[in-house]
Z-matrix of the N, CA and C atoms (Angstrom, degrees):
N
C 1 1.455
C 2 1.517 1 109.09
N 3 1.411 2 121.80 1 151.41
C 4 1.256 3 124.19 2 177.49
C 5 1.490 4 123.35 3 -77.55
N 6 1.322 5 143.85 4 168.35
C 7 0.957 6 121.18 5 167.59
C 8 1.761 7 140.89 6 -76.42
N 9 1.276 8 100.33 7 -5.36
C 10 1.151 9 96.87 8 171.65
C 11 1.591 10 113.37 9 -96.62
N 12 1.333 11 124.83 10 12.07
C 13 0.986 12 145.93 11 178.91
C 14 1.517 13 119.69 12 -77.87
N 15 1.292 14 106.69 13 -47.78
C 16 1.675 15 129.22 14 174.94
C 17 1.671 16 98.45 15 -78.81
N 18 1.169 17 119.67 16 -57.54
C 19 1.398 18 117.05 17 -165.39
C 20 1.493 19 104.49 18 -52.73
N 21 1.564 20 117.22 19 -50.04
C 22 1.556 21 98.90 20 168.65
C 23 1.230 22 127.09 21 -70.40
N 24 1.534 23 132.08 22 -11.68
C 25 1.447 24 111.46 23 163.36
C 26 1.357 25 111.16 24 -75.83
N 27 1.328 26 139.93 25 -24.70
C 28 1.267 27 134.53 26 153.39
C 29 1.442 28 117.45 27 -54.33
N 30 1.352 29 136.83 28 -9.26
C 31 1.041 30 129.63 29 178.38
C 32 1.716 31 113.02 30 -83.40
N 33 1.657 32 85.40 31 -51.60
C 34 1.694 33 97.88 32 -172.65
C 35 1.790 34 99.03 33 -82.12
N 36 1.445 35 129.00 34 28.51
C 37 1.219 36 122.23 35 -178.16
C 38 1.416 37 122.03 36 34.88
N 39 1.506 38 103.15 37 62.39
C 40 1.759 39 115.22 38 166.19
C 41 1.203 40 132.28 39 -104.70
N 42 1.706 41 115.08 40 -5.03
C 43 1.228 42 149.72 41 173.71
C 44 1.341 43 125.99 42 -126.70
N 45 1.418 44 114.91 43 112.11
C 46 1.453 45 107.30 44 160.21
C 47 1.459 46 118.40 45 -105.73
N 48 1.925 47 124.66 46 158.15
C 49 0.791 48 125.65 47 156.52
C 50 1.858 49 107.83 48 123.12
N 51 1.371 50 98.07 49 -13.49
C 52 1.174 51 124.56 50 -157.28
C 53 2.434 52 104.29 51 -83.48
N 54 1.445 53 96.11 52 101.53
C 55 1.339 54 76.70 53 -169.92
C 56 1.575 55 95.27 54 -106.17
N 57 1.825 56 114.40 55 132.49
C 58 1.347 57 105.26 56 -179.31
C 59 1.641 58 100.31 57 -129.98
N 60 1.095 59 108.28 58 136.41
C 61 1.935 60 123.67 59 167.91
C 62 0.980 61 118.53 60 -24.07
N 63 1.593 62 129.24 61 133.07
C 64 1.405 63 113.57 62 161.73
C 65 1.503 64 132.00 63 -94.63
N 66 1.413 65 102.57 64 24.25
C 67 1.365 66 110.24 65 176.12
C 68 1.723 67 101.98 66 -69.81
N 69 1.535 68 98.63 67 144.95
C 70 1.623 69 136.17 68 179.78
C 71 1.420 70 86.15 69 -52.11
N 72 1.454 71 135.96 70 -69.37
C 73 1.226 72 150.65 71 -145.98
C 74 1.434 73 120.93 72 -74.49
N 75 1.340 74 113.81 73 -5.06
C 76 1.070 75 127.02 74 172.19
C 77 1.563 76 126.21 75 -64.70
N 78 1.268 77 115.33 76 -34.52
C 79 1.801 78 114.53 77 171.05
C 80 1.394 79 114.51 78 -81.02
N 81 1.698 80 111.70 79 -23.82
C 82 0.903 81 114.21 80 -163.45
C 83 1.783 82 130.37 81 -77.04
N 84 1.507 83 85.35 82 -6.08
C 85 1.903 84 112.48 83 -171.50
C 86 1.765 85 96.31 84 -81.40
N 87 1.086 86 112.07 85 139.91
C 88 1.667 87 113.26 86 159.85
C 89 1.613 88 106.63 87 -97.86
N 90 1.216 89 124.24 88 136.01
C 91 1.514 90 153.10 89 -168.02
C 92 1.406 91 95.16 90 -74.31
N 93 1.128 92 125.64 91 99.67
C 94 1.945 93 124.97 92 178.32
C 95 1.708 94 99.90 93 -62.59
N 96 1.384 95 123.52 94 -31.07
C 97 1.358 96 109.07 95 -174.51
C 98 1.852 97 112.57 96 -74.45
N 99 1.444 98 88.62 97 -17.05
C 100 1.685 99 90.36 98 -179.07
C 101 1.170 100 130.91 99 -75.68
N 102 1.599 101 93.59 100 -39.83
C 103 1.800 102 117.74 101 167.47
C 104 1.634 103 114.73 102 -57.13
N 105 1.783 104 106.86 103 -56.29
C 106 1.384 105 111.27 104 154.27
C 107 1.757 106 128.49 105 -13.08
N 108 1.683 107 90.44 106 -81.91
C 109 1.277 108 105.34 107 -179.17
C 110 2.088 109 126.96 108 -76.90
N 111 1.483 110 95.75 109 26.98
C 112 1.418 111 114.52 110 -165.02
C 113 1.406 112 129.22 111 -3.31
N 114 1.536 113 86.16 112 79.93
C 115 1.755 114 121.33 113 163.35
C 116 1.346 115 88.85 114 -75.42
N 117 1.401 116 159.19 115 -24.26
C 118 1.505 117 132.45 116 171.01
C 119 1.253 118 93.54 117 -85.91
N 120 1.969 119 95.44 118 160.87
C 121 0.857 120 105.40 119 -179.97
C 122 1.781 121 108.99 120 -148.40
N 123 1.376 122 121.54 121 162.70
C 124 1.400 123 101.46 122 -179.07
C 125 1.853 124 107.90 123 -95.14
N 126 1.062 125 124.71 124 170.94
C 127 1.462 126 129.16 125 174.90
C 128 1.606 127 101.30 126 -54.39
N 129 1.402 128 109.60 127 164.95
C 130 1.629 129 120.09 128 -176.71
C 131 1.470 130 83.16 129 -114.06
N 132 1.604 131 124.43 130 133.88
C 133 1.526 132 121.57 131 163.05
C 134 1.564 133 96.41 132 -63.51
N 135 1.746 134 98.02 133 163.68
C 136 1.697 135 112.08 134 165.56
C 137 1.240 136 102.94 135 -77.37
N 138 1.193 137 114.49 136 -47.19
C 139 1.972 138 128.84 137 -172.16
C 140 1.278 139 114.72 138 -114.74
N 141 1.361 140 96.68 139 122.72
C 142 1.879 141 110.92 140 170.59
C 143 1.530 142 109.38 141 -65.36
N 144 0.831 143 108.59 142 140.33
C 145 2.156 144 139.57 143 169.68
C 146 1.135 145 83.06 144 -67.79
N 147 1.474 146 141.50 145 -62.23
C 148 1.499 147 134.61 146 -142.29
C 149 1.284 148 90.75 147 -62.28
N 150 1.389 149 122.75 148 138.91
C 151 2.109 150 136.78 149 144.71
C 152 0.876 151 107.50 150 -105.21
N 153 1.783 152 98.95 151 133.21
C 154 1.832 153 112.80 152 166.87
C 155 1.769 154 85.29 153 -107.48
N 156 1.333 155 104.49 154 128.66
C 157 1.466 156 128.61 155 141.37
C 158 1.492 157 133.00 156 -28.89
N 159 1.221 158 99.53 157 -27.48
C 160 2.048 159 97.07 158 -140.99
C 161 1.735 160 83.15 159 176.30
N 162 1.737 161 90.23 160 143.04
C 163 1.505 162 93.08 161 173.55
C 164 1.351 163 111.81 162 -83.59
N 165 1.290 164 114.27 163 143.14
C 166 2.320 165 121.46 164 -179.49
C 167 1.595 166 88.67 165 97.81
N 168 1.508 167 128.45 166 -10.95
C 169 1.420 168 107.51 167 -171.55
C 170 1.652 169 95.84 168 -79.44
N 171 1.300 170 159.66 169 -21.05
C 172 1.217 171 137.54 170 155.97
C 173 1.892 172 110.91 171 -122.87
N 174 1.097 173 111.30 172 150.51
C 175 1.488 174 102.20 173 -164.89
C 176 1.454 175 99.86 174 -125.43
N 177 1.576 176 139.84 175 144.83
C 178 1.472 177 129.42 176 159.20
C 179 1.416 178 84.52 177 -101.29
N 180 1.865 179 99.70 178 158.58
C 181 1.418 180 103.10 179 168.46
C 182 2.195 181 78.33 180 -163.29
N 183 1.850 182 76.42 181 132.45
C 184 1.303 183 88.77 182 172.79
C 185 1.901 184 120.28 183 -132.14
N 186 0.963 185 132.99 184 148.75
C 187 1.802 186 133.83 185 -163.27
C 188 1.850 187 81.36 186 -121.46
N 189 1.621 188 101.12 187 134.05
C 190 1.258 189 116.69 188 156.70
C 191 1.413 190 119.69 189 -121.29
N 192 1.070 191 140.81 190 174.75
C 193 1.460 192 131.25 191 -172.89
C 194 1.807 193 106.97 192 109.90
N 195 1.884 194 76.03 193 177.92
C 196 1.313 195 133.12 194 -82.41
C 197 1.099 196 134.02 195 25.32
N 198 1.327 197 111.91 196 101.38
C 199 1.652 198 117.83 197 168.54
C 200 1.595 199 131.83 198 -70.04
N 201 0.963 200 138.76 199 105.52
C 202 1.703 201 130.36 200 -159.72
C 203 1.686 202 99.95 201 -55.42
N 204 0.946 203 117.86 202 1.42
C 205 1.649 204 112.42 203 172.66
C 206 1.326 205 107.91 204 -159.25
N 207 1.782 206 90.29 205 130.86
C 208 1.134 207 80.00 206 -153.54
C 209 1.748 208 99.79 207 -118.15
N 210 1.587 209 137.49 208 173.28
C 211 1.321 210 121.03 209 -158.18
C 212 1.605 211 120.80 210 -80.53
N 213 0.792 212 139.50 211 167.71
C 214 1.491 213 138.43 212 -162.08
C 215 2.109 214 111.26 213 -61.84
N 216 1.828 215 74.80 214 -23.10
C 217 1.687 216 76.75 215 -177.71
C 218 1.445 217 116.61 216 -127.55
N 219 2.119 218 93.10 217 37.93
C 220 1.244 219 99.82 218 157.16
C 221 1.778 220 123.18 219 93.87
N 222 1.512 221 106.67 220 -0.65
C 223 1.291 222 117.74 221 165.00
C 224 1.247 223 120.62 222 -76.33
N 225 1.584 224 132.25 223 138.22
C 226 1.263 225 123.72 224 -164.72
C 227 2.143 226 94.99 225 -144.93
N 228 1.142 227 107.46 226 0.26
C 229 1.406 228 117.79 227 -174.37
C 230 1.754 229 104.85 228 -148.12
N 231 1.538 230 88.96 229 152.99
C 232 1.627 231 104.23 230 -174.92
C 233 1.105 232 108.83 231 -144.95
N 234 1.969 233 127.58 232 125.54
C 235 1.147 234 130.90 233 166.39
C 236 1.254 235 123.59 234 -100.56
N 237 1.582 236 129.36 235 132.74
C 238 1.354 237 131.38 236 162.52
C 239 1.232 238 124.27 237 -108.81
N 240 1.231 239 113.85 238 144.37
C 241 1.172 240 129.93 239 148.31
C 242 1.037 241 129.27 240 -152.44
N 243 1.694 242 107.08 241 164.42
C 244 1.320 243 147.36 242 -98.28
C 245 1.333 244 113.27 243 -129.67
N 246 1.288 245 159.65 244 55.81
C 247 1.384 246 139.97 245 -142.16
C 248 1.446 247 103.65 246 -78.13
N 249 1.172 248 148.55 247 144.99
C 250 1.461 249 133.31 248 177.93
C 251 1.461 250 111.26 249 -103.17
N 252 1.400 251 125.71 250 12.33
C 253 1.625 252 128.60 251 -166.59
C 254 1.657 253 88.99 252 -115.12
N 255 1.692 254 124.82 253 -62.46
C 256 1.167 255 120.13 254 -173.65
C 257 1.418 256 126.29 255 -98.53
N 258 1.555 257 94.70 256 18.84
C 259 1.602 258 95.46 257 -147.44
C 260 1.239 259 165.72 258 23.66
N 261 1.232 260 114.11 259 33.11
C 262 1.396 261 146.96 260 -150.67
C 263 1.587 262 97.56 261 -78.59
N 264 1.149 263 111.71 262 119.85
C 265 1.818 264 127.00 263 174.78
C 266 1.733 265 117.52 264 -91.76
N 267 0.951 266 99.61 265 118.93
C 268 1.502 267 103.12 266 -172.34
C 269 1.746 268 118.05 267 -138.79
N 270 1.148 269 107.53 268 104.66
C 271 1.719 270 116.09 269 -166.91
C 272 1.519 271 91.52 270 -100.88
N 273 0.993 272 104.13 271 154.91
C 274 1.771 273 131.66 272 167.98
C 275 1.376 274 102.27 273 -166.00
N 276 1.857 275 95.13 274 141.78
C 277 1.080 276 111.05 275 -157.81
C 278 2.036 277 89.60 276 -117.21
N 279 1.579 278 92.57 277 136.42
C 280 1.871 279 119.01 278 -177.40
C 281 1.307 280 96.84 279 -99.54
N 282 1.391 281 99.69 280 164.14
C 283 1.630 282 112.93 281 160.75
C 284 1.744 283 106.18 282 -122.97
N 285 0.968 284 108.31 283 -4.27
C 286 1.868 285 120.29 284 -171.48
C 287 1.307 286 105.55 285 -150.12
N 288 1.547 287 128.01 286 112.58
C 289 1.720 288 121.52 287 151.57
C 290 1.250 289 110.09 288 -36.79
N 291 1.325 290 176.86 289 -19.31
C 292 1.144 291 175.61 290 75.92
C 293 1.558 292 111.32 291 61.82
N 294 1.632 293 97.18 292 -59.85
C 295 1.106 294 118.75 293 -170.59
C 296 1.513 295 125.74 294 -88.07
N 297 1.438 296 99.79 295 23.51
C 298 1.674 297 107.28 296 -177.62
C 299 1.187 298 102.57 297 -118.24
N 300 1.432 299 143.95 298 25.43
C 301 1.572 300 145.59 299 104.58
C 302 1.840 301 130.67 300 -47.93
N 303 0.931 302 113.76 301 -32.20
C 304 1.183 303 145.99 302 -175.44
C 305 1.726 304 97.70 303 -84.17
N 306 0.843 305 126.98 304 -61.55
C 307 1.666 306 149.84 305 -136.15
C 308 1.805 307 83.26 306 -80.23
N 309 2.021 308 103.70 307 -58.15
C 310 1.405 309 117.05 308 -165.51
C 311 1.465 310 103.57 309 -52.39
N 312 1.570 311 103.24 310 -61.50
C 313 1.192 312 99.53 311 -165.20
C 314 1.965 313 121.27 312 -50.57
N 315 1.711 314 103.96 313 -32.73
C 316 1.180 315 94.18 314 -168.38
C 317 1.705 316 121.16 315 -76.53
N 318 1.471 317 91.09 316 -24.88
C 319 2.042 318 110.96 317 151.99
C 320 1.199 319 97.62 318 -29.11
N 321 1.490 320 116.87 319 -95.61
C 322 1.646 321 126.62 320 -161.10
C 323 1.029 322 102.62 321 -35.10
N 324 1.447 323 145.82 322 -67.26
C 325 1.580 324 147.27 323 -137.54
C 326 1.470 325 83.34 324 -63.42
């Protein structure tokens, strides 16, 4: 947690036990283990730079699975994709990663 993070649960009394310095200089330090372990982070844009041209000119495609339940007729994984020009969402449901070579190609055609 950051430090100004703790200081308000110490403010609104959500913590006891907690003894912290009253030096000024105290928020002002960055935590090397935090930076380390990169708790910063940069902003996410709203809008991608990337341009697709033409719809199929860039594609996302993502595999989820193993699903702990799986469908009555044996599906346990799901692929999407993604068009990035029209955005068009498209799930199909696998029973084997195997078959999401197979799956792509018959997408594209």
């Amino acid at each position: 947690m950051n430090v100004q993070s703790i200081l308000k649960l110490l403010k609104k009394g959500m913590v006891d036990g907690i003894v912290i310095s009253n030096s000024k200089e105290l928020h002002k330090d960055q935590c090397i283990p935090c930076l380390e372990g990169k708790q910063h982070h940069a902003m996410i844009p709203s809008e991608s730079n990337v341009e697709s041209p033409r719809v199929l000119h860039r594609m996302y495609l993502d595999v989820c699975g193993p699903m702990e339940t799986t469908t009555w007729k044996g599906y346990c994984y799901f692929v999407t994709f993604i068009d990035s020009y029209s955005h068009c969402l498209v799930v199909k449901l696998i029973k084997l990663k195997s078959k999401v070579p197979k799956l792509t190609k018959e997408y594209l055609e």
